[in-house]
C-alpha positions as CSV (number, residue, x, y, z in Angstrom):
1,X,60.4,-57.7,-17.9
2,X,63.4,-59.4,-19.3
3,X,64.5,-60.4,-15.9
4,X,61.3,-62.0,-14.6
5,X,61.0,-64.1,-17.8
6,X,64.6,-65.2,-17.4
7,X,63.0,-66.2,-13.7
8,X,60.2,-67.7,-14.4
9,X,62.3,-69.9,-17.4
10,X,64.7,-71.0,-14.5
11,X,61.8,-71.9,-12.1
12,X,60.1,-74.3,-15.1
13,X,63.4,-75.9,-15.8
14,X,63.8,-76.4,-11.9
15,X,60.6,-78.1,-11.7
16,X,61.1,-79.9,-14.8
17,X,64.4,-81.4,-13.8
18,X,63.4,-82.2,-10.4
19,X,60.0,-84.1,-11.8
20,X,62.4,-86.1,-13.9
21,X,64.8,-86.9,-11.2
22,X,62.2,-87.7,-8.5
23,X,62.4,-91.4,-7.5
24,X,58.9,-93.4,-8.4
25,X,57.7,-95.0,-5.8
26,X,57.0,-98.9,-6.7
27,X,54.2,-101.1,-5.7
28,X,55.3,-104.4,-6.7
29,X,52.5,-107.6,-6.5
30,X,53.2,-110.6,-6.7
31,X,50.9,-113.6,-6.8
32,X,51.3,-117.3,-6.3
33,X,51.2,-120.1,-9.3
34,X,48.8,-117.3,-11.6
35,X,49.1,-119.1,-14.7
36,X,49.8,-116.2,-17.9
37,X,46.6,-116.5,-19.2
38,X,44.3,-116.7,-17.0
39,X,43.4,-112.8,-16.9
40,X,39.5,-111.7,-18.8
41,X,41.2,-109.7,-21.1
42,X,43.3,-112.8,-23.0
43,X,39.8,-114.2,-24.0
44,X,41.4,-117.8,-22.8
45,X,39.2,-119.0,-20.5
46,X,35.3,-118.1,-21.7
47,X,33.4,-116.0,-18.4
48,X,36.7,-115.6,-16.3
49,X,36.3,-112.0,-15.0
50,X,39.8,-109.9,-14.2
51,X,38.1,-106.3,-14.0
52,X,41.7,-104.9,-11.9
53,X,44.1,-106.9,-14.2
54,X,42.2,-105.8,-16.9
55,X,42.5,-102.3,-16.2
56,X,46.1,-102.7,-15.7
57,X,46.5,-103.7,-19.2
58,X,43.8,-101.1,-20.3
59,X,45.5,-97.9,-18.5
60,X,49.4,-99.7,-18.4
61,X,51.6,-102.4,-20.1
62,X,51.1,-105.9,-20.8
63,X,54.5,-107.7,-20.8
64,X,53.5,-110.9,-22.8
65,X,56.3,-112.6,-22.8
66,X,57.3,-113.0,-19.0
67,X,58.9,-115.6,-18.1
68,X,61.0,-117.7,-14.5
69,X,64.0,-119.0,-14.3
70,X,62.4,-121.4,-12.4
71,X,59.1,-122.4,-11.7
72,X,59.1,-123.0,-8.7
73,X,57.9,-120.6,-5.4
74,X,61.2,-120.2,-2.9
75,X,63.9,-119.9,-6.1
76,X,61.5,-117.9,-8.2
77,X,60.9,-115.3,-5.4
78,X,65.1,-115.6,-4.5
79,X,65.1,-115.0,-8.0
80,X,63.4,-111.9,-7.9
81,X,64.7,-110.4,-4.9
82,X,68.2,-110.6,-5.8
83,X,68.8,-110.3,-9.6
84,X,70.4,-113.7,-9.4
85,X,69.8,-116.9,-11.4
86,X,69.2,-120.1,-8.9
87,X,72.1,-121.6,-9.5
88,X,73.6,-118.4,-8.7
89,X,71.7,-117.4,-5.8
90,X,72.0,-121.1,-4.7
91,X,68.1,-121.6,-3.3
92,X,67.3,-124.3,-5.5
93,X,64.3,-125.5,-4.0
94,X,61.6,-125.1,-1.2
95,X,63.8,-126.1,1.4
96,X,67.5,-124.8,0.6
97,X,68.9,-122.8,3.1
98,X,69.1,-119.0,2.2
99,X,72.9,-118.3,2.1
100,X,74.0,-115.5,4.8
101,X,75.5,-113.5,1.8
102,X,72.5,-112.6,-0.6
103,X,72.1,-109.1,-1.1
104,X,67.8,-108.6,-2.2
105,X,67.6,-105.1,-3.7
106,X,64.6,-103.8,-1.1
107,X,67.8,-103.1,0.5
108,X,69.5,-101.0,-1.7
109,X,66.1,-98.7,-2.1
110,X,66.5,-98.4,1.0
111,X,69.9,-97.3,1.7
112,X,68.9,-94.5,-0.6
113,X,66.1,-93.3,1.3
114,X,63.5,-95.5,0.5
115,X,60.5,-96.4,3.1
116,X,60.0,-99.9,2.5
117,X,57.7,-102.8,3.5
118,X,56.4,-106.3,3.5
119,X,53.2,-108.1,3.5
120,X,52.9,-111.8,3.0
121,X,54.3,-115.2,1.9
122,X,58.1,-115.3,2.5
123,X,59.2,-118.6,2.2
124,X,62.5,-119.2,1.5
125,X,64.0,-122.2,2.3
126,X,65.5,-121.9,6.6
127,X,64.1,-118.0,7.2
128,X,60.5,-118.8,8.4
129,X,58.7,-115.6,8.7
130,X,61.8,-113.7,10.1
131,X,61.9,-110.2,9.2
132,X,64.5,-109.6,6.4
133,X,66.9,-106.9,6.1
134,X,65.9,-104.2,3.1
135,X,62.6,-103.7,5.1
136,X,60.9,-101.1,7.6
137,X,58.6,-103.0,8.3
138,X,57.6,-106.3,8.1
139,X,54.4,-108.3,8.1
140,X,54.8,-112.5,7.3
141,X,53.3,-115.8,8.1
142,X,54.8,-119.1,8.3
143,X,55.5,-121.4,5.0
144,X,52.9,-121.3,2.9
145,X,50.5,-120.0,5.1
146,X,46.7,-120.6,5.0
147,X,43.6,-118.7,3.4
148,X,41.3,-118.4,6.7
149,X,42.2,-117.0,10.1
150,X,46.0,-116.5,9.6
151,X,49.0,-116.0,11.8
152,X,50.8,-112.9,11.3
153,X,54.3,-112.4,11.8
154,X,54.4,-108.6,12.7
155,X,58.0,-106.9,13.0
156,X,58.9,-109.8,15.0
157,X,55.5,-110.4,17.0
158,X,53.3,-112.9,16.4
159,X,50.0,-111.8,15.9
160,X,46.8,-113.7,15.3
161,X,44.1,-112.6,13.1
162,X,40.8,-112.6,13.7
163,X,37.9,-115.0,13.1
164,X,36.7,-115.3,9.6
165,X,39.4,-113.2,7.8
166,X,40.5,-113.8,4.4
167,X,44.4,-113.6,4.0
168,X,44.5,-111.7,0.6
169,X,42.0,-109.1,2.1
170,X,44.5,-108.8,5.4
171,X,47.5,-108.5,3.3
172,X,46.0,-106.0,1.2
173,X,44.4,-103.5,3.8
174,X,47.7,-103.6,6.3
175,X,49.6,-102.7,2.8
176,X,47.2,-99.8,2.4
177,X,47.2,-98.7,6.1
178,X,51.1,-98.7,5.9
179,X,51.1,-96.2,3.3
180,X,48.4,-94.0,4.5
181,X,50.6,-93.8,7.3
182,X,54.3,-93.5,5.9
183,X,56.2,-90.4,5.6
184,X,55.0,-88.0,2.5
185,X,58.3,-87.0,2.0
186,X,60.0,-89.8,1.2
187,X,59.7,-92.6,-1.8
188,X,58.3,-96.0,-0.9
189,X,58.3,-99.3,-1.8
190,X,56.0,-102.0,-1.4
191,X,56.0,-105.9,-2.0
192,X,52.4,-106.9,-1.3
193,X,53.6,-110.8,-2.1
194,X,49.8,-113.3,-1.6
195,X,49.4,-116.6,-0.9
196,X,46.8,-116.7,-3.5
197,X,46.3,-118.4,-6.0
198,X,48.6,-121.2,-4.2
199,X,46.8,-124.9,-3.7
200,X,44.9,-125.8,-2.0
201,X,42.9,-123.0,-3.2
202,X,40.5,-121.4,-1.1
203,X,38.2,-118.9,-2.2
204,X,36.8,-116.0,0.0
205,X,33.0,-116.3,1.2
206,X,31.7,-113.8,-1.0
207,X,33.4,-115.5,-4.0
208,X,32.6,-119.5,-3.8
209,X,30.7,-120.9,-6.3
210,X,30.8,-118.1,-9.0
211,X,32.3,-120.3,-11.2
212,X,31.2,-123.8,-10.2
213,X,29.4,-123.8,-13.6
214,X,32.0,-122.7,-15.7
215,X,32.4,-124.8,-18.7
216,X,36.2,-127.0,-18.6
217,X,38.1,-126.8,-21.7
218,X,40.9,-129.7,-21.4
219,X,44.1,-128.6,-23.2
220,X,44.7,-130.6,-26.3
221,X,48.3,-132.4,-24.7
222,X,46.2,-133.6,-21.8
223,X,45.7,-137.1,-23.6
224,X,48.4,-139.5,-24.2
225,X,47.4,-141.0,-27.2
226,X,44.1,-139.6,-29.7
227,X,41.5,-142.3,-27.9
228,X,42.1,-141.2,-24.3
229,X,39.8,-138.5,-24.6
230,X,36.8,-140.5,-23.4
231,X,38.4,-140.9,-20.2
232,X,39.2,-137.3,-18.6
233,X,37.0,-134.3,-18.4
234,X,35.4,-131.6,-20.6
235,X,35.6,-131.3,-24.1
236,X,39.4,-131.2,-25.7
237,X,40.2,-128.5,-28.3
238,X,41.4,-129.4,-31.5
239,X,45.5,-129.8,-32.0
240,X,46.6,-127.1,-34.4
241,X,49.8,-129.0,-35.3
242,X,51.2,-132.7,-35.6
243,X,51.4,-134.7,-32.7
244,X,53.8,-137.1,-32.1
245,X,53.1,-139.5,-29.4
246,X,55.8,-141.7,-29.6
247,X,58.2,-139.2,-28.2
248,X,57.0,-138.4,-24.7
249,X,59.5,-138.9,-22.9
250,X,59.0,-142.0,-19.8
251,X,58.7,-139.2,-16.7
252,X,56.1,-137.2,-18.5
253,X,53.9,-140.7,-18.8
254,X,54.6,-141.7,-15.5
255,X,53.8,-138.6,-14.0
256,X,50.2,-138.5,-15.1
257,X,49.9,-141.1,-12.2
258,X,51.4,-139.6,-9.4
259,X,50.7,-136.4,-6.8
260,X,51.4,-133.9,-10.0
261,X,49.1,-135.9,-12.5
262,X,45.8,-135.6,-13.8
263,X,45.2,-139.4,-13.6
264,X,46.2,-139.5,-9.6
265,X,46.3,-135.9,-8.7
266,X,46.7,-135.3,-5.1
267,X,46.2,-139.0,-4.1
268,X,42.5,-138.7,-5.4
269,X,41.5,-136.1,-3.0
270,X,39.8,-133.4,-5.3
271,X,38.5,-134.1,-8.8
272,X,39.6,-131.8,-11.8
273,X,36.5,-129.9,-12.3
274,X,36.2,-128.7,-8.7
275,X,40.5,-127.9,-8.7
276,X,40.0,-125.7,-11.4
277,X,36.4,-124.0,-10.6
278,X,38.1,-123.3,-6.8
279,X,41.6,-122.0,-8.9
280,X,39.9,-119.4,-10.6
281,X,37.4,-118.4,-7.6
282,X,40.5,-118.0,-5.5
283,X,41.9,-115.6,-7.9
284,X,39.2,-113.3,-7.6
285,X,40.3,-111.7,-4.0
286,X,43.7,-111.0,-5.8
287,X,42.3,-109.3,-8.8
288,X,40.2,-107.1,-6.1
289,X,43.6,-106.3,-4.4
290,X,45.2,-105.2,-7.6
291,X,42.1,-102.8,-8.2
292,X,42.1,-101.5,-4.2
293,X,46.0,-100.6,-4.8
294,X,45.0,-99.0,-8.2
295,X,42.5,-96.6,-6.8
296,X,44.1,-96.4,-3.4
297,X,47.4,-94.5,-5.6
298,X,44.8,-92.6,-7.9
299,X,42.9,-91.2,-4.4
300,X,45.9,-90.0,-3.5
301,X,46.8,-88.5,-6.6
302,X,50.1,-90.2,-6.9
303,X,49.9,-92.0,-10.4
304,X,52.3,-89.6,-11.8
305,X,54.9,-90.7,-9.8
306,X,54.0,-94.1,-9.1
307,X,54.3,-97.5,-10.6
308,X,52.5,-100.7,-9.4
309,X,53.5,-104.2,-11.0
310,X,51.6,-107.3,-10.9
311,X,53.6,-110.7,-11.2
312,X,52.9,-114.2,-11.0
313,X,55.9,-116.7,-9.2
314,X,55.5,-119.1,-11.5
315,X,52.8,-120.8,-13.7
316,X,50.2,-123.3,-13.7
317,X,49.3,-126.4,-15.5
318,X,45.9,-127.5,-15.8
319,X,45.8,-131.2,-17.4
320,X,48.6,-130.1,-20.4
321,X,51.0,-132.7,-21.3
322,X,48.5,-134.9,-18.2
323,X,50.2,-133.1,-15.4
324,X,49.0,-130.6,-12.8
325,X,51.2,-128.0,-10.9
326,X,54.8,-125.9,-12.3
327,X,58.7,-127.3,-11.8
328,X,58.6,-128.2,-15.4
329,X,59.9,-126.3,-18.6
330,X,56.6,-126.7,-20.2
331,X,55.0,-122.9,-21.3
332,X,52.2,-123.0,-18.8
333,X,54.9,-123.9,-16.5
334,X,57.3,-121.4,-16.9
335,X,55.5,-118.2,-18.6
336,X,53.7,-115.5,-16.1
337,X,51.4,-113.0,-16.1
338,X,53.4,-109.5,-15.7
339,X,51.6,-106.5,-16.3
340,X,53.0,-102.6,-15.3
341,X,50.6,-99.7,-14.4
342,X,52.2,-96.4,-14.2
343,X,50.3,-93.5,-15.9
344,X,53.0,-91.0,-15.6
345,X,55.5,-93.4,-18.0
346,X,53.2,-95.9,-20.2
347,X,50.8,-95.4,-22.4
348,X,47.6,-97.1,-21.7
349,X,47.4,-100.2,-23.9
350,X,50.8,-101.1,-23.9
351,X,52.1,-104.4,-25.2
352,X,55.9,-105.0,-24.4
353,X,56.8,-108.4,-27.4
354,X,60.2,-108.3,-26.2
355,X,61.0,-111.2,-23.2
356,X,61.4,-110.3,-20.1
357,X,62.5,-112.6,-17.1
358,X,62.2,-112.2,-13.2
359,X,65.8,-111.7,-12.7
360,X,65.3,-108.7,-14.7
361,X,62.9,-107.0,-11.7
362,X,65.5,-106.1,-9.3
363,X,67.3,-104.0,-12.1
364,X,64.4,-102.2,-13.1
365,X,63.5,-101.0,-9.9
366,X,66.6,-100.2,-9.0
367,X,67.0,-98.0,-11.9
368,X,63.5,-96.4,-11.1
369,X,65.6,-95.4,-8.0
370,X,68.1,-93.9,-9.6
371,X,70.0,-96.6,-8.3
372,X,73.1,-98.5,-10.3
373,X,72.8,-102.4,-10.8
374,X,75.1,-104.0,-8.3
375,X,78.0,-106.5,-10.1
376,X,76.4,-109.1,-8.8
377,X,72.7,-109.5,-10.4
378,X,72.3,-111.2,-13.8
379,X,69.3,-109.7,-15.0
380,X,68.1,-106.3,-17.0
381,X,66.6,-103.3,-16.3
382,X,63.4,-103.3,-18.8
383,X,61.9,-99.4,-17.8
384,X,62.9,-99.1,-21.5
385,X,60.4,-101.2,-22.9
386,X,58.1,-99.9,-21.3
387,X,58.4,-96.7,-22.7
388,X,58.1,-98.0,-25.9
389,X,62.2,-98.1,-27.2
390,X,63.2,-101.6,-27.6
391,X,66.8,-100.5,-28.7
392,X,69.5,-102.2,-26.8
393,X,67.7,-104.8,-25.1
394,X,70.2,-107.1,-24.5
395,X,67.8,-110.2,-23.8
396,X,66.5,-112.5,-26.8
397,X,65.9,-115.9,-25.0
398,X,64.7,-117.4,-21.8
399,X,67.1,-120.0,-19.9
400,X,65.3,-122.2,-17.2
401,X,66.3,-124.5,-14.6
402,X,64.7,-126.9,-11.8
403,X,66.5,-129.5,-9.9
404,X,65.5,-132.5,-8.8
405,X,63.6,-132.4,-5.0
406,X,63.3,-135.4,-2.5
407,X,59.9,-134.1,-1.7
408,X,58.9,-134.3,-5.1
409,X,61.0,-136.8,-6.9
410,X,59.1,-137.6,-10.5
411,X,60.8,-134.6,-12.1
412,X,63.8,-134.7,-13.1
413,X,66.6,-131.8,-12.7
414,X,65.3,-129.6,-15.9
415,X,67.2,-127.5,-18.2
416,X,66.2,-125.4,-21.4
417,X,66.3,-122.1,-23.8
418,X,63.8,-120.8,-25.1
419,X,63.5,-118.4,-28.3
420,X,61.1,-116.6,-29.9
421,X,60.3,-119.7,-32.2
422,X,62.0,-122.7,-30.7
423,X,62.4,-124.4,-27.1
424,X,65.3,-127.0,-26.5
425,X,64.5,-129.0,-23.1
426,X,67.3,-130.9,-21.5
427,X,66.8,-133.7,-18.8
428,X,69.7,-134.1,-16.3
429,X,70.3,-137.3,-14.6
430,X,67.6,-139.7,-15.7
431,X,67.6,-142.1,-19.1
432,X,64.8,-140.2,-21.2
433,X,64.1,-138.2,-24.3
434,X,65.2,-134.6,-24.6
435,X,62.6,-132.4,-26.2
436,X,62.6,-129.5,-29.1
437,X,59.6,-128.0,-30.0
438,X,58.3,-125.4,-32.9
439,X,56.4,-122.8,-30.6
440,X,55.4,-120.8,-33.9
441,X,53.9,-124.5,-35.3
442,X,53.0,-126.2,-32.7
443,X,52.1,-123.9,-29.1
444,X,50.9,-126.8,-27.2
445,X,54.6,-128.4,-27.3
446,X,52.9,-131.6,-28.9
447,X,55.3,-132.6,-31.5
448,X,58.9,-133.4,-30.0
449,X,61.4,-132.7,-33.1
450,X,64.1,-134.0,-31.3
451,X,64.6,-137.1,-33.7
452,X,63.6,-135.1,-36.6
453,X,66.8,-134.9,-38.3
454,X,65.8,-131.6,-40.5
455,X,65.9,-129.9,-37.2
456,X,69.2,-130.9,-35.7
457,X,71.2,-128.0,-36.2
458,X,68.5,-126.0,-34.8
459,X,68.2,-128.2,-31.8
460,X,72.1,-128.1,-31.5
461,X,72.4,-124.7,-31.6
462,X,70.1,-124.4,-28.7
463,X,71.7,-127.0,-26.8
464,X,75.2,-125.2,-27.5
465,X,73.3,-121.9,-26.1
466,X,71.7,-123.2,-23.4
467,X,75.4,-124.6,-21.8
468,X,77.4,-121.8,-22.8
469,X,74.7,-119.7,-20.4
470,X,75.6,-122.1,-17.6
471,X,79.4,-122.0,-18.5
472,X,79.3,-118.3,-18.2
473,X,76.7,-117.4,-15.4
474,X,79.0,-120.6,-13.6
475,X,76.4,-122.7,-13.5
476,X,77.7,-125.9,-14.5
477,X,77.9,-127.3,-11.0
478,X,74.5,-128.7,-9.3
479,X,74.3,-126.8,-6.4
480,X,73.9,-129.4,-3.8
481,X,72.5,-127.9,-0.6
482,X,71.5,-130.0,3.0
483,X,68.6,-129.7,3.3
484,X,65.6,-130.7,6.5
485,X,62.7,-132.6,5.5
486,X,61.5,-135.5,8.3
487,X,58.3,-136.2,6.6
488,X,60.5,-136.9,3.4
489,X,63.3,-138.6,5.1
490,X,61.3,-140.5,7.7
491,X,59.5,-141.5,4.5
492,X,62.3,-143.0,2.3
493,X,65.9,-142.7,3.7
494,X,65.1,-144.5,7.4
495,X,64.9,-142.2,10.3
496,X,67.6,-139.6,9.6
């Protein structure tokens, strides 16, 4: 008797231990310019429906407070995949050159057993659709790619896809078919990275016009001055705080007419009310694939074990501060939506306050893994958080940077912190304003404090952070990188 509960003891502990110790598998989704709040369940925009983003936050983990180092596509996504800051990881923009050295952590999962694979939009700066070390197998498409009919890169052969499909349905249902088909006795990981919601925005069939009569809310910073209003679209909400408009600074005016503003945006070829109706009918094919990879994992009776993430690149901006589009340090610019479903480790409704950044994936998985955080990345692993124990987390602010691009040249190279209350925005190279702003007092960044003399310790102290995070992550040097772009240089700088 005594000896086959001393058995039966040892065989629980066993299967205890070895629950604990078995690797999760990770399926990590990641969408394209998904501003933070556009998902149902944040109430922000009135009859936008988000039924598989809003069960992740129902059955998992919000994470309200995510945040880029960069809002921008190619150094956000290098961002992610290596841990790394951009000035670090040196793929600054949409066009640098991915250095021969960078290490992206799909390929330390892998070196520890691992099945991994890709499906989507790549593009980093000289790599094309190339399959990438770290990966099984790969599925890609060139650049940004394009909604209808795509090209698929497919472990090295290019295959066309056929009439009439929709790229965020392909992406999803190869991701799916991979793992129906991968060994069971092995972990896996899976970046299911979409093209959606990237412009120009292309809804699937089935989804085009749902929203087409979707009332427009204008953000409050949208108008330059309090009489504009008359002139743009929709009905502006009420400014909670003071504005100042004296203090814009010149390229934030100047913009408003150009490629990334409201007042000329994209040369006139699309008016504001359609761009955003099309932006959130776009999304809906991305919310389905978050729901398909939900109760794909729960058919197969792998929640326990498995996690599934859904990220946005970067943000959005729809008419704030008069400008379309991300690069700048602005929230809707810089903030994402993250949210973390993984019934076997979260409890449903989960809010994570604390801020988390998208250096601080790699880390986290890794971890998940049972893997150690190479030397080299920058960020945190956050699988604390999101068990609820906030002890130790080691990050309290956000640190941002863009540089300036040829292809793009109105905004300037961009630098700022960011705390829980206050942000401190730093513009590199041009004869402008700098900007501070109260979030707590004033969320719509509408009242720059940066002359306000009872806030210049505060604003110096930020500043002071802000260069002691480049002096210490080495980022003091622009990193200057040759870069290809004939339609640019054909454009402005002659013929070569």
């Amino acid at each position: 008797m005594k000896s086959s509960l001393i058995i039966t003891i040892a065989m629980f502990l066993t299967s205890v231990l070895g629950a604990q110790q078995k690797q999760m598998n990770i399926i990590f989704i990641l969408s394209d310019d998904h501003r933070y709040d556009a998902m149902g369940f944040m109430n922000k925009i009135q009859g936008l429906q988000t039924p598989g983003m809003d069960r992740m936050a129902k059955e998992g983990a919000h994470v309200k407070n995510a945040f880029v180092s960069t809002a921008l596509c190619s150094p956000s996504r290098a961002s992610i995949l290596t841990g790394q800051y951009a000035h670090s990881h040196t793929v600054v923009d949409n066009d640098a050159p991915l250095p021969a050295n960078l290490v992206f952590f799909p390929k330390y999962m892998q070196d520890k057993g691992y099945q991994t694979a890709f499906f989507g939009k790549w593009h980093m700066g000289n790599t094309d659709d190339q399959p990438q070390p770290g990966f099984d197998h790969w599925l890609s498409f060139r650049g940004q790619g394009v909604y209808l009919n795509p090209v698929f890169n497919i472990n090295g052969k290019v295959v066309p896809q056929a009439e009439g499909s929709y790229v965020t349905d392909l992406l999803t249902n190869n991701a799916i078919e991979w793992m129906n088909n991968r060994k069971k006795n092995k972990p896996f990981f899976v970046y299911l990275s979409h093209k959606g919601v990237h412009a120009e925005f292309e809804p699937a069939e089935r989804h085009k016009g749902k929203y087409t009569a979707l009332p427009i809310i204008t953000p409050p910073s949208m108008y330059l001055t309090a009489t504009d209003s008359s002139k743009y679209y929709g009905t502006p909400t009420a400014p909670q705080s003071k504005v100042n408009y004296s203090d814009i600074p010149t390229w934030v005016r100047k913009q408003r007419y150009s490629w990334h503003g409201v007042d000329y945006m994209y040369h006139g070829q699309i008016p504001f009310d359609k761009f955003y109706h099309l932006y959130l009918e776009t999304l809906q094919a991305v919310d389905e694939s978050v729901e398909k990879v939900l109760d794909w994992v729960k058919a197969e009776g792998l929640e326990q074990n498995t996690m599934v993430v859904y990220m946005g690149d970067n943000g959005f901006s729809f008419g704030e501060h008069g400008l379309i589009d991300k690069r700048h340090a602005y929230e809707e610019s810089m903030r994402v939506p993250m949210l973390v479903w993984a019934p076997g480790m979260i409890k449903p409704n989960s809010v994570v306050d604390k801020v988390v950044m998208n250096v601080d994936i790699a880390p986290t998985f890794l971890e998940l893994g049972g893997i150690s955080k190479p030397n080299q990345m920058q960020g945190y692993s956050f699988s604390n958080l999101l068990k609820g124990n906030a002890n130790g987390w080691q990050r309290d602010k956000v640190f941002y940077e863009y540089y300036w691009e040829s292809s793009f040249p109105q905004t300037p190279t961009t630098f700022a912190v960011r705390s829980d209350r206050y942000k401190y925005i730093y513009y590199n190279g041009v004869w402008d304003i700098n900007e501070l702003f109260d979030l707590q007092n004033d969320p719509y960044e509408m009242n720059n404090l940066i002359r306000d003399t009872s806030y210049r310790q505060i604003g110096l102290e930020l500043k002071n952070d802000l260069f002691k995070w480049l002096e210490e992550t080495n980022g003091l040097q622009i990193p200057l990188k040759k870069t290809i772009n004939n339609r640019i240089d054909n454009l402005y700088r002659g013929s070569y």
